[in-house]
C-alpha positions in Angstrom: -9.2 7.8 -26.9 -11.4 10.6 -25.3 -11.9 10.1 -21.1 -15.2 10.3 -21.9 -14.9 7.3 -24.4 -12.3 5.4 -21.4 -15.4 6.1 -19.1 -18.0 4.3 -21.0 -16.2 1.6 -21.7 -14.8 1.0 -18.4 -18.7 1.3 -16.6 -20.2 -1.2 -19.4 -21.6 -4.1 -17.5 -19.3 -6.9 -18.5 -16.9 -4.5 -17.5 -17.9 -4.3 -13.8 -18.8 -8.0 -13.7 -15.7 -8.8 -14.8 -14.1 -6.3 -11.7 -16.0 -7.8 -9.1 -15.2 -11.8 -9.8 -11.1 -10.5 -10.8 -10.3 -8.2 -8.0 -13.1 -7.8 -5.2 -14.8 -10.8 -4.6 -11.8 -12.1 -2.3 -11.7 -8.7 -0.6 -15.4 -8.6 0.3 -15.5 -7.4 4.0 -19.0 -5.7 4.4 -19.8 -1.7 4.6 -21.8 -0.1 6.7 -24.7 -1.8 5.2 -23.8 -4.7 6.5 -24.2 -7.1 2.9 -21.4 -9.6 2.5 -20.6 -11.8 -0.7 -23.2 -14.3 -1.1 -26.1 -11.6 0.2 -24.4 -9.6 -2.8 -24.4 -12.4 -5.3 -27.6 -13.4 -4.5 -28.5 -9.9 -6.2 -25.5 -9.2 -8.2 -27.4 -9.3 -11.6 -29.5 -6.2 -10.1 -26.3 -4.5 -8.6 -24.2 -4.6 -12.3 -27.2 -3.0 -13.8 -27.2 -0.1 -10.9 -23.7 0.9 -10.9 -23.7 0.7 -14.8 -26.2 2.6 -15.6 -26.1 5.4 -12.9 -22.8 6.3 -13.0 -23.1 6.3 -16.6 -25.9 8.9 -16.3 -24.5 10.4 -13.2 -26.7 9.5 -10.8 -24.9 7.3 -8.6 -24.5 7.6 -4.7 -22.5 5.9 -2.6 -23.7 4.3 0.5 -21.8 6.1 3.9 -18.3 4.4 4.0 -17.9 2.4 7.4 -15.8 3.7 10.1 -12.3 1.8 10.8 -9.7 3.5 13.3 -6.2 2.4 13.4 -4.0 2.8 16.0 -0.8 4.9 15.5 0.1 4.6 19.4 -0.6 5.7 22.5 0.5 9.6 22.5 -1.1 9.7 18.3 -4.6 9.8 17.3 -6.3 6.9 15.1 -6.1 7.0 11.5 -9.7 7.0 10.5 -10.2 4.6 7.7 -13.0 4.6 5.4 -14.7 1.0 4.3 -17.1 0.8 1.1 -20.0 -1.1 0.5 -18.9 -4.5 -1.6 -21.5 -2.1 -4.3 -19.1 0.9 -4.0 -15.8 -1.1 -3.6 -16.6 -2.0 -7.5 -17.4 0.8 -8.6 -14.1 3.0 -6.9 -12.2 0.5 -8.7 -13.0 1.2 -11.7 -13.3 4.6 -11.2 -9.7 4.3 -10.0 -8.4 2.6 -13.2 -10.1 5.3 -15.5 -8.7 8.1 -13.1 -5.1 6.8 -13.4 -5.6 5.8 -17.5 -6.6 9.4 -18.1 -3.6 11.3 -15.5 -1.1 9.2 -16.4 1.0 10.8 -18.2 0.7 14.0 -15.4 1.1 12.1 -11.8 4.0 10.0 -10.3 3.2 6.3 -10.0 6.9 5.5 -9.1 7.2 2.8 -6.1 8.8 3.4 -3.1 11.9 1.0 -4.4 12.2 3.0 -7.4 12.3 6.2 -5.5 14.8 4.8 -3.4 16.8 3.6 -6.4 16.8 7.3 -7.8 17.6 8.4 -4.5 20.8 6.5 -4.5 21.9 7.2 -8.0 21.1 11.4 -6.7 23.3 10.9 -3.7 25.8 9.2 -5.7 26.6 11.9 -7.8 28.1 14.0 -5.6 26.4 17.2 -6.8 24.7 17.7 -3.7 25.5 17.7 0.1 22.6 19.0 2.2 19.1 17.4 2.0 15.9 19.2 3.7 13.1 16.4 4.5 8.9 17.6 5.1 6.1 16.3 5.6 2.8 17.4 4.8 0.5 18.2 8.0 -2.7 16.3 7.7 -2.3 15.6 4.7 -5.3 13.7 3.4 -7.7 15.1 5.7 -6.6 18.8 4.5 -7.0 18.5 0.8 -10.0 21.0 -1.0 -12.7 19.5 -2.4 -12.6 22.8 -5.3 -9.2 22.9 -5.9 -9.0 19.3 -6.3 -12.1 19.1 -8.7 -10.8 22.3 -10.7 -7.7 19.9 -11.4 -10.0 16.8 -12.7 -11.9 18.9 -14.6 -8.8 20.5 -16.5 -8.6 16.9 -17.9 -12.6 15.5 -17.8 -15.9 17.6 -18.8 -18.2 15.2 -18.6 -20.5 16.0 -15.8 -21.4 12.7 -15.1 -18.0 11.5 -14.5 -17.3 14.6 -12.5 -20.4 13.1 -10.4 -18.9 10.4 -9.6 -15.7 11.4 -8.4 -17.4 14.3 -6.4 -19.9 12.2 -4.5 -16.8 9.7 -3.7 -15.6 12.7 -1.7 -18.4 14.1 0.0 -19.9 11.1 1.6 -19.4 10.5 5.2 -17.1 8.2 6.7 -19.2 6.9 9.8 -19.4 4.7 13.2 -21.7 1.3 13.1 -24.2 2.1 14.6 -24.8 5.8 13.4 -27.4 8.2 12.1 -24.7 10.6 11.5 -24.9 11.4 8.2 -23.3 14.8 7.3 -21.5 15.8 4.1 -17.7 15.6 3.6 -16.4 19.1 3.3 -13.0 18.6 2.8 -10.5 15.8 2.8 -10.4 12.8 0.7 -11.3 9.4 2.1 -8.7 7.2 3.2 -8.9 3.7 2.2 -11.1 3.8 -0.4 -9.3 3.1 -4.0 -8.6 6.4 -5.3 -7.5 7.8 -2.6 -3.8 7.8 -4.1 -4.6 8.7 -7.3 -6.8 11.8 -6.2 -3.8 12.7 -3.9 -1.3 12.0 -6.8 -3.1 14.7 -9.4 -3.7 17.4 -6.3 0.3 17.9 -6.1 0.7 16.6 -9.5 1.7 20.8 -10.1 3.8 20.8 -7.3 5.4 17.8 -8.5 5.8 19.3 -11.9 7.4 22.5 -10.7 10.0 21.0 -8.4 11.0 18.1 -11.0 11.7 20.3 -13.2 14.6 21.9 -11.2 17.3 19.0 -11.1 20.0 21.5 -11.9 19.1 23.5 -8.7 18.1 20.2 -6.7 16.8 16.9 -6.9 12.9 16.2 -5.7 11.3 13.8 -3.8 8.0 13.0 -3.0 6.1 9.7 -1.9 2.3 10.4 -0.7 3.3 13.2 1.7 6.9 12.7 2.5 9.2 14.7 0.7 12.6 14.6 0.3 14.7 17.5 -1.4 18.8 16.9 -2.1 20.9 20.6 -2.7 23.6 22.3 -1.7 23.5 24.5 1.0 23.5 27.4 -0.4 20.1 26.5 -2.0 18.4 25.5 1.5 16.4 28.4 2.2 15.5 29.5 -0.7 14.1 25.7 -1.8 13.1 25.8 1.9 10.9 29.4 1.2 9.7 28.0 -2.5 8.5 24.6 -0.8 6.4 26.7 1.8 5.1 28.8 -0.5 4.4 26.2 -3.4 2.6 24.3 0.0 0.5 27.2 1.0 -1.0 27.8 -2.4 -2.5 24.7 -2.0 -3.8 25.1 2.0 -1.1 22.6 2.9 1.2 23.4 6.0 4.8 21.6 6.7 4.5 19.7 9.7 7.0 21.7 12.1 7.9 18.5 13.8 8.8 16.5 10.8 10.6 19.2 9.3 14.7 18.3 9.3 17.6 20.1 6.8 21.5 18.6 7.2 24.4 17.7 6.0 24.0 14.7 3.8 26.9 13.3 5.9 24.6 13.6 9.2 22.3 10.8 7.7 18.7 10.4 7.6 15.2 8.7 7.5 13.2 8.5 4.7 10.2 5.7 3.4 11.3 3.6 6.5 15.0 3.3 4.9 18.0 5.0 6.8 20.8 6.8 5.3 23.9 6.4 7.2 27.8 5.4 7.8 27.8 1.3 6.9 31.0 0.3 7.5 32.9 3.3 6.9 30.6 3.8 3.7 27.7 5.8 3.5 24.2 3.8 2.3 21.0 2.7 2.7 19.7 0.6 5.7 17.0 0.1 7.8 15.5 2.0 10.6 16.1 0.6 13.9 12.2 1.1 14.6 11.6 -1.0 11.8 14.0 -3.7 12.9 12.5 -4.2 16.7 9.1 -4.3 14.6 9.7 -6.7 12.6 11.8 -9.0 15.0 8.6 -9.0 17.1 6.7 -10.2 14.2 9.0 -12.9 14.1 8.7 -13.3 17.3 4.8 -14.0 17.4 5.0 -16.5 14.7 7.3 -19.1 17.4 4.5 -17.8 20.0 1.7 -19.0 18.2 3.8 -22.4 17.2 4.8 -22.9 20.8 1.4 -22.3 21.9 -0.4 -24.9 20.1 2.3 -27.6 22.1 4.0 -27.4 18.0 1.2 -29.4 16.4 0.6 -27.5 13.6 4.3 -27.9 12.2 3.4 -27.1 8.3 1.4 -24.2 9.6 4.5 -22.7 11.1 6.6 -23.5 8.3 4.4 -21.8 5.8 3.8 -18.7 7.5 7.6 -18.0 8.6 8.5 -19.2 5.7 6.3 -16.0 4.1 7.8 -13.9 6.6 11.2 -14.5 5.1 10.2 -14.6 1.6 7.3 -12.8 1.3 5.5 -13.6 -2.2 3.7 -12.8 -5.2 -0.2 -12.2 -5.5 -2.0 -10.7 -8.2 1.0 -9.9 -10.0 2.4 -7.5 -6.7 5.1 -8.2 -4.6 5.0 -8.6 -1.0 7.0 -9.2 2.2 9.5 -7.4 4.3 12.8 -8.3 2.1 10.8 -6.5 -1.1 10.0 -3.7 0.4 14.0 -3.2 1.6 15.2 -4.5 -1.3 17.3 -1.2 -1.9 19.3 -2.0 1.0 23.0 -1.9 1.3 23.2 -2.7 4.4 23.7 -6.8 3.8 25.0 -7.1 7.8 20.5 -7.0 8.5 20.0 -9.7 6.8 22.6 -12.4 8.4 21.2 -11.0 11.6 17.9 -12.0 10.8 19.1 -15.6 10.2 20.9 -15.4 13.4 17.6 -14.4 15.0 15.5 -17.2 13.6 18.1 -19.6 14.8 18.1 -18.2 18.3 14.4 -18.2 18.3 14.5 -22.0 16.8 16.8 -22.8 20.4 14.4 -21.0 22.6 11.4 -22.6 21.3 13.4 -26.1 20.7 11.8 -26.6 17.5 13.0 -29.7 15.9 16.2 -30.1 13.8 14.4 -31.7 10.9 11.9 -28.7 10.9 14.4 -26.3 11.3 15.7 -27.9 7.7 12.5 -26.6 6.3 13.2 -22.5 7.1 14.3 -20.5 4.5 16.7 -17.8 4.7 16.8 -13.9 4.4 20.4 -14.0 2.7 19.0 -16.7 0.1 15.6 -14.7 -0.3 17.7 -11.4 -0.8 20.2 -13.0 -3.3 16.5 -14.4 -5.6 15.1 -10.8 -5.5 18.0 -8.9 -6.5 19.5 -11.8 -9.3 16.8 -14.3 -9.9 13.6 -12.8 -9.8 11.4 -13.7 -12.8 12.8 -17.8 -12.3 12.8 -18.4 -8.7 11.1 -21.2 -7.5 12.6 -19.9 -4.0 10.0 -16.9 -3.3 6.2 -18.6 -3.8 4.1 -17.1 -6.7 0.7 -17.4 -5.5 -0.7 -16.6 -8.9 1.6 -19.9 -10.8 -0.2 -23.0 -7.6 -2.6 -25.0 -9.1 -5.6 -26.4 -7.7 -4.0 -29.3 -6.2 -1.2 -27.0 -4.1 -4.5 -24.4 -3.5 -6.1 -27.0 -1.5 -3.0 -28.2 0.3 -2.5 -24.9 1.6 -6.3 -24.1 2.7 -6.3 -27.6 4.8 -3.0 -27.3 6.1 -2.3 -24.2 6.9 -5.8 -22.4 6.9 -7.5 -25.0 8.7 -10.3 -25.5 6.5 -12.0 -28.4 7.0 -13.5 -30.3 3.8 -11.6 -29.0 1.6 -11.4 -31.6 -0.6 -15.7 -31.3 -1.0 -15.2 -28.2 -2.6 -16.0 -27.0 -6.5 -13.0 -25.8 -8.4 -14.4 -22.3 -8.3 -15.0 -22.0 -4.5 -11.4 -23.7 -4.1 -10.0 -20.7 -5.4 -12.1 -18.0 -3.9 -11.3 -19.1 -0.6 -7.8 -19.3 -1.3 -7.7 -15.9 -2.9 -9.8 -14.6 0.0 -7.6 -16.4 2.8 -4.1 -15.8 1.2 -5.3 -11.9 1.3 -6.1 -12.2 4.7 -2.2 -13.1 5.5 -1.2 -10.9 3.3 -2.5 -8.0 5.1 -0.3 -9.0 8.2 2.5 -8.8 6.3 1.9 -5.2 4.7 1.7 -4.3 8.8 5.5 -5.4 9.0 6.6 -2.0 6.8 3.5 0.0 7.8 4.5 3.0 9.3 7.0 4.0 7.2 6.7 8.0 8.0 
């Protein structure tokens, strides 16, 4: 099927209905335009019909994309992050799922546990000895609008779609309140849904070039963290081609990211740590990320001790997710799947130690204490027992019945049991989304 055929079908409007009520109208936090979900289903016949039909003909614009800064500490600047109108938040997804249906076969979709699986079986090998580990300088910011478009277009004619993609990049990313409405130059986005994919096919020839040199070395790359294994003999040469390769795309190495060794010296790379385990070399986890997520941890018994340990099944549930983290929308999320590649088991039995010790400190009850799960247990179901664990939740598999529980119990709202079938499960869908954004901020950071 022709992109331009994929296109059409994916911006019919059945097709965008059918992306709002599947995967945005549980996500609907407002743009800068300030509309939030029942304002935009008051109208949603009206909106359909707009996004169909102008991107279709390639007149679509999208409204300025709402300011969010987040913190990446105190010597750092803010990550600016860009928020869509619910109206463009549709229409990016789907634009995203044509994008990645039509590169698919030319960009790397790999997860990070999947890199880090490859990265094992590379080291394990023994070819190489010496690593040399970059990242990109300002990275997203940095990208060219041409050079990027010149890349789509190698795939896509269709002006229209071209449109689309173009005026995704080149609308400003804003302040509430603001009249500042100036043109993006350069940069793509971040936050908005094809952010990845965009940055995927702009190195997607970089990727190409250095893939194809495993007898030299072994490449690499998540977002803009890369990662080259070689001998040393091949360091400054890979070193000089990596630069070079870079440059041709306006991208600069990040001088104080940059780090070459000895394979033996260890390393940091997608928040894992390479290093001595017991006389063995392996993968673990980076101290950072430890003390981070001990203090997550940590806040949970807060909040519980707090509220004088009244709300004991909402304390339950949402260490219990800590430990386990869970399945949503067919994705996996939680601490223990993000470091699933560890080797390092010794992290995991201090975990349960910690949870213990927090248990004594906070003198939560021995009958409660029954009801925590464990790290080692939650490890053992990812790595063996995945697709028939009962063990990790599946939000996805909870009927109705286990949907309310959890919004009365746990989510405090009130009524529940007043509620249509239908609204039941958008407020589930839009709370358990909620909680699971605080648990994607325990492996944020990974750089």
């Amino acid at each position: 099927m022709s992109a331009s055929a994929i296109f059409n079908r994916k911006f019919t409007e059945k097709s965008v209905r059918k992306c709002y009520f599947n995967k945005i109208k549980h996500k609907c936090s407002p743009g800068i335009d300030r509309i939030n979900r029942l304002s935009f289903e008051n109208r949603i016949d009206e909106y359909i019909k707009v996004i169909s039909n102008k991107a279709l003909n390639g007149t679509y614009k999208y409204i300025p994309y709402k300011e969010k800064l987040i913190s990446k500490g105190a010597s750092r600047p803010p990550r600016q992050i860009s928020v869509p109108a619910i109206r463009d938040k549709i229409t990016l997804s789907l634009l995203n799922d044509f994008l990645s249906k039509v590169f698919e076969n030319e960009v790397n979709h790999k997860i990070i546990q999947t890199t880090v699986d490859e990265l094992k079986s590379s080291i394990d090998s023994g070819i190489y000895d010496h690593f040399i580990k970059v990242d990109i300088t300002e990275f997203f910011p940095s990208i060219r609008h041409d050079v990027l478009l010149k890349k789509i277009k190698g795939k896509i004619r269709k002006k229209s779609i071209i449109n689309l993609v173009e005026e995704a990049l080149i609308t400003p990313t804003i302040p509430f309140p603001s009249k500042n409405t100036h043109q993006n130059i350069k940069g793509i986005p971040q936050g908005i849904a094809i952010a990845s994919i965009l940055a995927n096919i702009y190195l997607s020839n970089l990727d190409n070039y250095f893939s194809h040199k495993a007898n030299e070395y072994k490449y690499f790359r998540y977002v803009d963290d890369i990662l080259i294994l070689c001998k040393k003999s091949n360091i400054t040469v890979v070193k000089d081609d990596l630069i070079k390769s870079l440059k041709e795309l306006h991208l600069e190495i990040s001088p104080t990211k940059y780090k070459e060794g000895k394979l033996t010296e260890g390393f940091t790379y997608l928040g894992y740590s390479y290093k001595n385990i017991q006389n063995r070399y392996g993968f673990s986890v980076r101290d950072e990320s430890i003390k981070k997520f001990e203090e997550s941890l940590i806040k949970v018994f807060s909040e519980y001790k707090f509220l004088n340990k009244t709300k004991t099944d909402k304390f339950i549930w949402k260490l219990n997710k800590k430990i386990t983290g869970c399945i949503f929308e067919k994705k996996k999320y939680g601490w223990l799947f993000f470091y699933s590649q560890i080797d390092d088991k010794k992290i995991l039995y201090h975990f349960d130690w910690f949870v213990r010790k927090l248990c004594k400190q906070v003198k939560v009850d021995p009958n409660v204490r029954k009801r925590i799960k464990r790290f080692v247990r939650t490890f053992h179901e990812i790595i063996y027992n995945l697709k028939n664990t009962k063990y990790i939740p599946n939000f996805d598999e909870m009927d109705i019945k286990e949907q309310r529980a959890i919004l009365r119990n746990v989510f405090d709202i009130r009524d529940v049991k007043n509620l249509k079938k239908e609204e039941v499960e958008i407020q589930f869908k839009k709370s358990v989304f909620k909680f699971i954004k605080e648990l994607e901020k325990d492996v944020q950071d990974i750089s």
